[in-house]
C-alpha positions in Angstrom: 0.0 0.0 0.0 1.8 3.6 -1.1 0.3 5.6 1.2 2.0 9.3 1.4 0.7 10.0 4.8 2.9 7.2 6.5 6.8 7.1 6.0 7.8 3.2 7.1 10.6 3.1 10.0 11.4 -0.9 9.6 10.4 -1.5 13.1 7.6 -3.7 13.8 4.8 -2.6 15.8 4.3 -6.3 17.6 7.9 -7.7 17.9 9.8 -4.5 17.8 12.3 -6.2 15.0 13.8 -4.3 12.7 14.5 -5.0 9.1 11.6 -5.7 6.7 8.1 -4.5 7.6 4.6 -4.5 5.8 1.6 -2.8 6.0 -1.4 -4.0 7.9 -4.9 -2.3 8.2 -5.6 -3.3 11.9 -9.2 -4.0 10.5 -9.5 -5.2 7.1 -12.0 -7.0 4.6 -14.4 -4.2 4.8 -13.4 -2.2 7.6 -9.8 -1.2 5.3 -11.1 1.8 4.2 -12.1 2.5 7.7 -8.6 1.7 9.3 -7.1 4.1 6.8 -8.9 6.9 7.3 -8.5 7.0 11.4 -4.8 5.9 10.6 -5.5 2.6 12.1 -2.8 1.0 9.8 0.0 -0.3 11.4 3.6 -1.8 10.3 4.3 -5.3 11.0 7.8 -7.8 10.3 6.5 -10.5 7.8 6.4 -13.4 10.6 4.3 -11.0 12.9 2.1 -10.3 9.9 1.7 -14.3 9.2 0.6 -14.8 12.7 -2.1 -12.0 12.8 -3.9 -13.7 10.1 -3.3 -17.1 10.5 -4.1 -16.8 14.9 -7.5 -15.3 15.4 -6.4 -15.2 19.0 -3.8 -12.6 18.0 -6.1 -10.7 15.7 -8.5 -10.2 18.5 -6.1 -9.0 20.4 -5.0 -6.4 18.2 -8.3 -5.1 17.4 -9.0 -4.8 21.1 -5.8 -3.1 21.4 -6.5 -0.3 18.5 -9.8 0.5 19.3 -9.3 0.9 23.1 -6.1 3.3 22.1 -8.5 4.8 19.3 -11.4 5.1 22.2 -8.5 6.9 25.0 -9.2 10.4 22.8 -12.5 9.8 20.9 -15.9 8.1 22.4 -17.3 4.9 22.5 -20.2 5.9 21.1 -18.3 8.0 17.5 -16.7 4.0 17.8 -19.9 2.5 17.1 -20.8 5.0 15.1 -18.2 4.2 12.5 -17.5 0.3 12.8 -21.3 0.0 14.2 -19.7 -3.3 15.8 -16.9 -3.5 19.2 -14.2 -5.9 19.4 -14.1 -5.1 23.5 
């Protein structure tokens, strides 16, 4: 994804390795659009990226993670508002 709003670092936002990163909307399918626009998008080393989709464990945990940090300077309730669904 070339997106000029985001400049990579090479740090992975799970693991904290550096090297190689990739993109990954935080919630995708047809939520992507969404987690672009409130820069829920994060960057991920390739292993940490193959876990999130292949452990749904992990991916819950991630999309608790984001929307609690999303919900520390927004409400609940603009949440639902956009999403119209909570992963708490």
């Amino acid at each position: 994804m070339a997106d000029k709003r985001r400049t990579k670092k090479h740090v992975c936002k799970i693991c904290g390795k550096s090297g190689v990163t990739e993109i990954h909307h935080v919630f995708y399918g047809q939520f992507r659009k969404k987690s672009e626009n409130l820069d829920l998008v994060i960057e991920v080393c390739p292993t940490c990226h193959r876990e999130i989709h292949r452990d749904p464990k992990k991916y819950k945990w991630l999309k608790k993670k984001y929307q609690r940090q999303w919900e520390k300077n927004n409400s609940h309730e603009n949440w639902m508002q956009i999403f119209n669904r909570s992963w708490l």
